[in-house]
MARDOPA-338818 format. One record per residue (C-alpha): residue in three letters; x, y, z. Coordinates in steps of 0.5 Angstrom, whole numbers, padded with zeros to 4 digits, always signed. Layout:
// MARDOPA-338818
ALAXYZ;...
//
This chain:
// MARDOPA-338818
UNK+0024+0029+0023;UNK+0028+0033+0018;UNK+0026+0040+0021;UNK+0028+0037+0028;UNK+0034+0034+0026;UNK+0037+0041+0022;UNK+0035+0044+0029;UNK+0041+0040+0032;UNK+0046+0041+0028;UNK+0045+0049+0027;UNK+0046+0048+0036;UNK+0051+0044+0035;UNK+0055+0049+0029;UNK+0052+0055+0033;UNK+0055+0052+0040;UNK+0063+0050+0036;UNK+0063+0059+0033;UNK+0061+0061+0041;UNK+0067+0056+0043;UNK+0071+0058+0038;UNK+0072+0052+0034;UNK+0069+0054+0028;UNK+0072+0062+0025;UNK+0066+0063+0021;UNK+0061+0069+0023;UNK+0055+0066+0018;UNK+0052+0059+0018;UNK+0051+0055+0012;UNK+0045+0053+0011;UNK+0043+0045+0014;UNK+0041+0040+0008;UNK+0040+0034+0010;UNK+0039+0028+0005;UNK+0036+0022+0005;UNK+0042+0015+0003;UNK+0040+0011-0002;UNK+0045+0005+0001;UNK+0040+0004+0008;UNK+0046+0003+0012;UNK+0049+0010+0011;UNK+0043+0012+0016;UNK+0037+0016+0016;UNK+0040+0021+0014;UNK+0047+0025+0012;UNK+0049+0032+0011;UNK+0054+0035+0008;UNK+0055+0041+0012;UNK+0063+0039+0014;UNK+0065+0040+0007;UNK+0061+0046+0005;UNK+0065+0048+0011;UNK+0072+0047+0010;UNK+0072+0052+0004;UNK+0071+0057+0008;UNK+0074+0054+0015;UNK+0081+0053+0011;UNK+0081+0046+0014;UNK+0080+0038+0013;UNK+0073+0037+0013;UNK+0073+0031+0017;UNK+0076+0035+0022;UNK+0070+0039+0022;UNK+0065+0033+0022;UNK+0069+0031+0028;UNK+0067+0038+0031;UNK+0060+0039+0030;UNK+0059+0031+0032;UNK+0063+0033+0039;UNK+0058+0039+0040;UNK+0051+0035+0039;UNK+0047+0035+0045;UNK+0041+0030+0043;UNK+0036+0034+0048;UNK+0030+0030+0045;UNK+0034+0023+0045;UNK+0032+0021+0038;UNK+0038+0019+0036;UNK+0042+0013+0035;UNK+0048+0014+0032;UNK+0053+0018+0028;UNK+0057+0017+0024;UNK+0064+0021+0019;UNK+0065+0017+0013;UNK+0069+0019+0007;UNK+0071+0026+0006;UNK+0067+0029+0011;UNK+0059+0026+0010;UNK+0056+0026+0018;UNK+0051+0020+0017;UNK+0045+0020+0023;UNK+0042+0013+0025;UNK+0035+0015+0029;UNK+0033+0011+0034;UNK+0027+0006+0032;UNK+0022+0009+0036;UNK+0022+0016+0032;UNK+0019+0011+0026;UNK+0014+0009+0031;UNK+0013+0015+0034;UNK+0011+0018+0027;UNK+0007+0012+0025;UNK+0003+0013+0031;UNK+0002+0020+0029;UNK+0000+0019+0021;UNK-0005+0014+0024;UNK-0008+0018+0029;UNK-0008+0025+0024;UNK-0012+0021+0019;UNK-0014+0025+0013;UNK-0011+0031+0017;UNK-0004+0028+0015;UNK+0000+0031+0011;UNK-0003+0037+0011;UNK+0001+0043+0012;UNK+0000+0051+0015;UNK+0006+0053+0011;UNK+0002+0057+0007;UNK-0001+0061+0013;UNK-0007+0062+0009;UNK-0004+0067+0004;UNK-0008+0068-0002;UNK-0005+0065-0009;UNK-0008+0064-0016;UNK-0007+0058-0020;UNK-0008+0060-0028;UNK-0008+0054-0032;UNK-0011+0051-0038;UNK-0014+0059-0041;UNK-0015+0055-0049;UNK-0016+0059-0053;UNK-0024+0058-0055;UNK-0023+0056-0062;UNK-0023+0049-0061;UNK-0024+0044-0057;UNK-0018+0042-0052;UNK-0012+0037-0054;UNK-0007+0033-0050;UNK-0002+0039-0049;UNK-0008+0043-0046;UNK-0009+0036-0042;UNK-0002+0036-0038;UNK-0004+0042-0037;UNK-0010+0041-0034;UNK-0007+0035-0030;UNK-0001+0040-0028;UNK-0004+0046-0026;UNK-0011+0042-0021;UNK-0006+0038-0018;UNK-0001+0044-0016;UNK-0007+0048-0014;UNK-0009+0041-0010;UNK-0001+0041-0006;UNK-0001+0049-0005;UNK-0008+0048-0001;UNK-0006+0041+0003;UNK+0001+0045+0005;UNK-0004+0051+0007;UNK-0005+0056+0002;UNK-0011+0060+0000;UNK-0012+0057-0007;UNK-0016+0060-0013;UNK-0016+0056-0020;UNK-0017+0062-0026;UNK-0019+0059-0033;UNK-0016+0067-0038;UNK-0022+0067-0044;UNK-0018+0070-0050;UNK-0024+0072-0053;UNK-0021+0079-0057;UNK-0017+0078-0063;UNK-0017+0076-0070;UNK-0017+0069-0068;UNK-0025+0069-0066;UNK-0026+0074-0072;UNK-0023+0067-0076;UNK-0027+0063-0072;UNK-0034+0066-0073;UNK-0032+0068-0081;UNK-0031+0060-0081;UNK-0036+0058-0077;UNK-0041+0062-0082;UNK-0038+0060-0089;UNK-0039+0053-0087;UNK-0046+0055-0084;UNK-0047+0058-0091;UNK-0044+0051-0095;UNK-0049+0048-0092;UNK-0054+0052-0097;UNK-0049+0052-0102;UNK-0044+0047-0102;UNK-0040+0051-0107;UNK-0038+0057-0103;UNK-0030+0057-0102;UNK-0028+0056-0095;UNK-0022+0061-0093;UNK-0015+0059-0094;UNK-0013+0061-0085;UNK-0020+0058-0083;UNK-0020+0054-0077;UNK-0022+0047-0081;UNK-0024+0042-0076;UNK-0029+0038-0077;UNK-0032+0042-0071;UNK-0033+0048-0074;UNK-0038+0044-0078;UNK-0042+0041-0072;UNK-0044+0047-0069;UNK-0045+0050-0077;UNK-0051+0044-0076;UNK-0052+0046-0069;UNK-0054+0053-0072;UNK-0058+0051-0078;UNK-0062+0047-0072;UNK-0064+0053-0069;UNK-0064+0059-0074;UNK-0065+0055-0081;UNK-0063+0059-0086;UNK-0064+0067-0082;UNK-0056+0068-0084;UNK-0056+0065-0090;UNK-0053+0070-0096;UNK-0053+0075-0090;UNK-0047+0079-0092;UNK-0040+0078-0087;UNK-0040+0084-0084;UNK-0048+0084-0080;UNK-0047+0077-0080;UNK-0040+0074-0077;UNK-0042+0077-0070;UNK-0046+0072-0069;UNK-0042+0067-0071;UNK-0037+0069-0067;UNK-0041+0070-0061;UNK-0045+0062-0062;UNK-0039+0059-0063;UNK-0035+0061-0057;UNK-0040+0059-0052;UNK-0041+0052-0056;UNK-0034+0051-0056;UNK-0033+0053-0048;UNK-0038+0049-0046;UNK-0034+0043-0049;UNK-0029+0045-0046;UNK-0032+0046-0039;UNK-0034+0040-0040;UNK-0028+0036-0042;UNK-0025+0039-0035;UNK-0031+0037-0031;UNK-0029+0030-0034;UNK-0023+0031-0034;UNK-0023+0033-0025;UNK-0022+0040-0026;UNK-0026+0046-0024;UNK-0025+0052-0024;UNK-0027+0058-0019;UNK-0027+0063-0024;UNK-0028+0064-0031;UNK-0024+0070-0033;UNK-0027+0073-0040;UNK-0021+0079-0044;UNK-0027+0082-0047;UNK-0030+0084-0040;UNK-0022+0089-0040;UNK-0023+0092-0047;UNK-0031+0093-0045;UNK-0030+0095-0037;UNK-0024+0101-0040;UNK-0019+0097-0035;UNK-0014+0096-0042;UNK-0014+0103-0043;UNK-0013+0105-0036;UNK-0007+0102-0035;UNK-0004+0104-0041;UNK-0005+0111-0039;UNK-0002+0110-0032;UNK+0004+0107-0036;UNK+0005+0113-0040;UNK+0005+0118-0034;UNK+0010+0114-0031;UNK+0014+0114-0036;UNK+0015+0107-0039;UNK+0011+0108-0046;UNK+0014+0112-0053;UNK+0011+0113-0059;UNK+0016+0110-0065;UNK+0014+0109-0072;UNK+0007+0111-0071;UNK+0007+0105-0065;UNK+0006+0105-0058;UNK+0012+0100-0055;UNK+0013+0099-0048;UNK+0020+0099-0045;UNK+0021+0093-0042;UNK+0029+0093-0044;UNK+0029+0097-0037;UNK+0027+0090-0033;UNK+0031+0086-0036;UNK+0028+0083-0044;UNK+0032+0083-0050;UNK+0027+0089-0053;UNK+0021+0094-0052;UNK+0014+0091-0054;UNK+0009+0094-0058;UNK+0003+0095-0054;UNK-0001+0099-0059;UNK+0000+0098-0067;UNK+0000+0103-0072;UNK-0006+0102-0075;UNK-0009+0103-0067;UNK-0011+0095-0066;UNK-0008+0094-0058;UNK-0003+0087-0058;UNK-0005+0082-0053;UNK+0000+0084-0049;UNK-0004+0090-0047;UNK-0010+0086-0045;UNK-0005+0081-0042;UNK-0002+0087-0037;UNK-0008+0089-0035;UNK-0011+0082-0034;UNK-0005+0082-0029;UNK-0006+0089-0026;UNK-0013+0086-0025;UNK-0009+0080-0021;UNK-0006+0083-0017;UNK-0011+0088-0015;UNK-0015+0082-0012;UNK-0010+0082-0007;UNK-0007+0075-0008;UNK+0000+0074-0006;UNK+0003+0071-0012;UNK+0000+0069-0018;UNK+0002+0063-0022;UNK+0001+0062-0030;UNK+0002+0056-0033;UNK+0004+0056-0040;UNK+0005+0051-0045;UNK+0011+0051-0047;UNK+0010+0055-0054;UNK+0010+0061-0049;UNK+0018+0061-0047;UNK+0019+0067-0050;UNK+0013+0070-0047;UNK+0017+0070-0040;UNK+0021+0075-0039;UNK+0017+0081-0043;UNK+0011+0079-0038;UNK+0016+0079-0032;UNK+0018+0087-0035;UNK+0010+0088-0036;UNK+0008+0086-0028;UNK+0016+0091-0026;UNK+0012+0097-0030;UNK+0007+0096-0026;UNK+0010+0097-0019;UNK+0011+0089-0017;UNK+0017+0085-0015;UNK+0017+0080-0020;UNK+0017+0075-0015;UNK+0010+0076-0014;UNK+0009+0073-0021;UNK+0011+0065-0023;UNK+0012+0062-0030;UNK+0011+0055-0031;UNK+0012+0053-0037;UNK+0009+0046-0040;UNK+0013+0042-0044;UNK+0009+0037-0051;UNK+0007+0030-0051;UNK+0007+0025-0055;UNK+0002+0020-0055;UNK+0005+0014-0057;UNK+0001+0007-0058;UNK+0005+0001-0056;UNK+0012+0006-0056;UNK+0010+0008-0063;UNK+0007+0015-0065;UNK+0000+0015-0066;UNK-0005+0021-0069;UNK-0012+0019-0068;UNK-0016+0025-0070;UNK-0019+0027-0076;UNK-0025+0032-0074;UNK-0021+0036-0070;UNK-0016+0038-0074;UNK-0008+0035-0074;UNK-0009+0035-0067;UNK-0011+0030-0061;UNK-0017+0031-0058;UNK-0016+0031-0049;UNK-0023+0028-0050;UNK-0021+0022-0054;UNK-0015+0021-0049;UNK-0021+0020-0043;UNK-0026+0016-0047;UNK-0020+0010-0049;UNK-0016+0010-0042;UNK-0020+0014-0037;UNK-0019+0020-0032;UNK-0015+0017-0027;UNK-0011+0013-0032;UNK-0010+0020-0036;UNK-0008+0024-0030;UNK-0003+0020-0028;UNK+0001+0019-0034;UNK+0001+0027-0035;UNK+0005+0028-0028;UNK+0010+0022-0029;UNK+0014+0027-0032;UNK+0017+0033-0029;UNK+0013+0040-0032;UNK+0019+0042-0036;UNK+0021+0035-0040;UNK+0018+0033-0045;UNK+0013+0027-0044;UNK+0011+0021-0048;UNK+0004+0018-0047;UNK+0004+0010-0049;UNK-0004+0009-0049;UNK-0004+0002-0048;UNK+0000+0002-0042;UNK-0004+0007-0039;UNK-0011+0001-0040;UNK-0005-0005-0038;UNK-0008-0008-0032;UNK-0001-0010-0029;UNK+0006-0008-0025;UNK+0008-0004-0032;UNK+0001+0001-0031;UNK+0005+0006-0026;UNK-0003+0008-0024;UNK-0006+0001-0023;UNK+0000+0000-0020;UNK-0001+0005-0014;UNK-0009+0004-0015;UNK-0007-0002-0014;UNK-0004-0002-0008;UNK-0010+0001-0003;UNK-0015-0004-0006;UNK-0010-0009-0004;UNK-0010-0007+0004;UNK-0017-0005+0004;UNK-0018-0012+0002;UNK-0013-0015+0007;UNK-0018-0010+0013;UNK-0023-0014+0010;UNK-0020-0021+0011;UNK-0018-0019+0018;UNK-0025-0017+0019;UNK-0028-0024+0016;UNK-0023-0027+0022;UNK-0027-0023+0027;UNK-0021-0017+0027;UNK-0022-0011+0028;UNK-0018-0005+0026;UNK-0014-0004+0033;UNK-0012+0003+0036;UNK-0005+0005+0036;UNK-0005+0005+0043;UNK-0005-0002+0047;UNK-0001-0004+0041;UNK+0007-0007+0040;UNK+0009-0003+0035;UNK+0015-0005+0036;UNK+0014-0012+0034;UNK+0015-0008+0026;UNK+0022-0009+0026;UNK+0023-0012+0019;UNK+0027-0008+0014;UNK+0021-0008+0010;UNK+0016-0005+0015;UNK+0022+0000+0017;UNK+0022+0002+0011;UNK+0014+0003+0010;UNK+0014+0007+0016;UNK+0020+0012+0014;UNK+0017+0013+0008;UNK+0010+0014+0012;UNK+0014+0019+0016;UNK+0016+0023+0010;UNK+0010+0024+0007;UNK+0009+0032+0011;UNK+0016+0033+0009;UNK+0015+0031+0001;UNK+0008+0035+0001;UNK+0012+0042+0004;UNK+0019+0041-0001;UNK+0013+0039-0007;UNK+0009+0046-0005;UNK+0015+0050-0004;UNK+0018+0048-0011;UNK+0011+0047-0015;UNK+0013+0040-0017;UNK+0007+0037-0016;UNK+0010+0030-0020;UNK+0014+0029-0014;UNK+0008+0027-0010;UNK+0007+0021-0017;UNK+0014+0019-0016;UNK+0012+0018-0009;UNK+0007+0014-0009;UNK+0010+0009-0014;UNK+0015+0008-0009;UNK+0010+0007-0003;UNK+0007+0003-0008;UNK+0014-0001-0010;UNK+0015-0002-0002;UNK+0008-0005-0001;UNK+0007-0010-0006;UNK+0015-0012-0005;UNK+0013-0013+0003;UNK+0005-0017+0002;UNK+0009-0022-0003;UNK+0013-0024+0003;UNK+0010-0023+0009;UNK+0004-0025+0011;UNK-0001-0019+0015;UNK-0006-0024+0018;UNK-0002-0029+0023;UNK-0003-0033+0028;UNK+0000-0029+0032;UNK-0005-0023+0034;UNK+0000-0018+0036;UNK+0003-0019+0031;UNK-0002-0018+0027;UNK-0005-0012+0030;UNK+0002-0008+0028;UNK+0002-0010+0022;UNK-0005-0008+0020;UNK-0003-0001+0024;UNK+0003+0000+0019;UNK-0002-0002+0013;UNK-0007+0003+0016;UNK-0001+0008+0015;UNK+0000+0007+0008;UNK-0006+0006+0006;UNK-0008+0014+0009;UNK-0002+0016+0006;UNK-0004+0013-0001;UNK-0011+0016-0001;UNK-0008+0023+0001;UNK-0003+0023-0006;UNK-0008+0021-0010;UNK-0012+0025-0007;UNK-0008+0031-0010;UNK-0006+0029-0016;UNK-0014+0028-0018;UNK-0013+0021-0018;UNK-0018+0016-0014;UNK-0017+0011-0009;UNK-0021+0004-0011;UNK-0023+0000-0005;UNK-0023-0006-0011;UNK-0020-0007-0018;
//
């Protein structure tokens, strides 16, 4: 509806140049809103405004001239209308709506689905914790984040790989298995000192047990040097495996599992440091090798080898890239919490040091979460350490619940996660709430089943029997849905799709409240189950993509 409206009125601004009416020589671009006042129209552009600047005249005058060269081949309007300074509001004929409900309803499950994308092939790198720990609630909203965007990317067309990035090199996992073997040692002799920058969480306890299970005390009073590879190595994959765990409870699955060692052990990190340096972008200082990324736009050269010879993780973080890149994705996306915002712009630099348009890259930082109990902050953990686990969360509010509430906020705000909301049965639960209203319309198919009802085709149906505000209103919000999916894909905004299906939701509960759906009329009847198949295809759908499922009872 949108893509045939701005088709219009680009003929009717390209017919006024040709005329002359109109002096500019370069279109603006046509943005159509939807009002919120439903009498203001379908839809309204301010195109007559944004031209007047330019035109040196009113912009009513301008409406008047663009509204005149209209020319509705497709006779899907129904009126215009010029209100205040120069708004065009565009009224669309009712059969449109029901034209697109039919479509909704005949498309089924391939509703919404989009080829935008033209199968172009792009990499959704999220969560990528550091395997020192289990996950806590920030990595959660990025999990929740990152598997529903991959999720919109693919329904809008694009080829979609998901990438968990194994931080496995570096000092935190020699801390890691230092910690892991004091405590497997303190298990022997509880007076050992454990070390002042340890990981302290309980965890690191649990797998010091684990591996007294399984070894005994073959490691014991062995010294630290010969001893904490081991530690090291066991603890990771102990951790990983929780993790993996968690995320496979969690709905997320990833397609690779990339490991930063496999750069240092397959010479990829050395390679592309020595490319750097023939293309001239490293220079030794004060006995350093720094990366100038002043020359692409960061505040400072970067360190990409210490004086002491160690390589940064920027190093490897260039070559992880390069390695991206060199599996032929069109663009990469990374997700980062949001601790990583000074990150962005050096990692920008590195990918133009590499000879890519920054472009190909895109950052997506994830702001914090507090959790909070009946509005207030809670802490529920002791065995992880000063933080909330991801796991906790799932085991008191469930999965559906917990991805859910981590999309209800934009990426980039901060988000508050109130538990016993997210377990609440009732209108204040934003998930139940929606859940709710699929298993209320599967529960009405049933009811018209029990009264020998059968789902109708929209083919001998009279649609035009829907002609209350509240089943225009369903049926407008139905026929946005494809549009919603491309705006949300294209501006990597996966939390639009939640608002989305809260207020479908909102538009449903409202309608069922008022209206009967089962009448004694059966036409009547056969129309509105059609309108309430629509809503039901489109509710599934959206949940769908945020990872979220559709209860046929609750």
């Amino acid at each position: 509806m949108r893509k045939a409206l701005t088709e219009i009125l680009r003929q009717a601004i390209d017919k006024a140049i040709t005329s002359g009416g109109l002096k500019t020589k370069i279109p603006p671009p046509v943005i159509l809103e939807i009002p919120r006042d439903e009498t203001k129209g379908d839809y309204a552009t301010t195109l007559a405004m944004t031209l007047s600047s330019v035109e040196k005249t009113p912009p009513r005058k301008i409406a008047e001239l663009i509204v005149e060269n209209i020319e509705d081949r497709e006779g899907i309007l129904e009126r215009l209308e010029i209100a205040g300074p120069g708004y065009i509001n565009i009224f669309l004929r009712t059969g449109c709506w029901l034209e697109a409900l039919k479509n909704a309803v005949s498309r089924g499950e391939q509703y919404g689905k989009l080829d935008i994308g033209e199968g172009k092939l792009v990499q959704v790198e999220f969560v990528s914790a550091n395997p020192t720990g289990p996950l806590h609630i920030g990595h959660g909203r990025g999990a929740a984040f990152g598997d529903s965007l991959a999720n919109l990317l693919r329904a809008a067309g694009y080829n979609v790989q998901r990438e968990y990035y194994i931080n496995d090199v570096g000092n935190q996992m020699e801390t890691l298995g230092r910690s892991t073997y004091i405590r497997y040692n303190q298990i022997f002799d509880p007076g050992i000192p454990f070390m002042e920058d340890g990981y302290k969480g309980d965890y690191i306890k649990d797998i010091a047990k684990s591996i007294v299970s399984e070894v005994k005390d073959k490691y014991f009073r062995l010294p630290e040097g010969e001893a904490v590879p081991f530690f090291t190595g066991y603890a990771k994959d102990n951790i990983l495996d929780g993790i993996r765990k968690d995320l496979e409870d969690f709905g997320v699955r990833f397609d690779n599992w990339f490991s930063e060692r496999n750069l240092y052990d397959s010479g990829e990190v050395d390679s592309i440091l020595k490319a750097l340096k023939e293309r001239g972008y490293l220079y030794e200082r004060e006995d350093a090798l720094w990366l100038n990324t002043t020359l692409f736009g960061d505040d400072k050269d970067r360190v990409v080898v210490r004086s002491n010879g160690q390589k940064t993780y920027f190093a490897s973080d260039i070559a992880y890239h390069q390695n991206k890149f060199e599996r032929k994705f069109n663009f990469i996306i990374d997700i980062w919490g949001a601790d990583h915002h000074g990150y962005e712009p050096r990692m920008k630099a590195g990918v133009h040091c590499l000879g890519y348009p920054e472009e190909r890259l895109k950052v997506i930082l994830v702001q914090l979460v507090t959790l909070l109990r009946e509005g207030k902050p809670v802490s529920m953990s002791t065995r992880a350490g000063e933080f909330v686990t991801l796991r906790e969360v799932l085991d008191e509010v469930g999965r559906d619940a917990a991805r859910f509430m981590f999309l209800t906020r934009r990426s980039d705000s901060h988000l508050d996660f109130d538990l016993e909301l997210a377990k609440k049965e009732s209108a204040e639960n934003p998930v139940y709430y929606v859940q709710y209203a699929h298993a209320r319309i599967v529960n009405i198919f049933r009811q018209a089943e029990a009264h020998g009802i059968l789902p109708p085709s929209t083919e001998g149906a009279d649609l035009l029997l829907l002609s209350l505000p509240e089943e225009i209103r369903m049926i407008k919000l139905i026929a946005a849905y494809p549009e919603l999916i491309e705006a949300s894909a294209l501006a990597l905004e996966p939390h639009r799709v939640t608002f989305y299906l809260q207020d479908l939701a909102t538009a449903l509960h409202n309608y069922y409240f008022h209206h009967r759906v089962i009448t004694d009329d059966l036409s009547l009847t056969e129309a509105r189950l059609i309108l309430l198949q629509g809503v039901k295809q489109v509710l599934k759908s959206g949940l769908m993509i945020i990872g979220v499922s559709a209860p046929e009872r609750m």
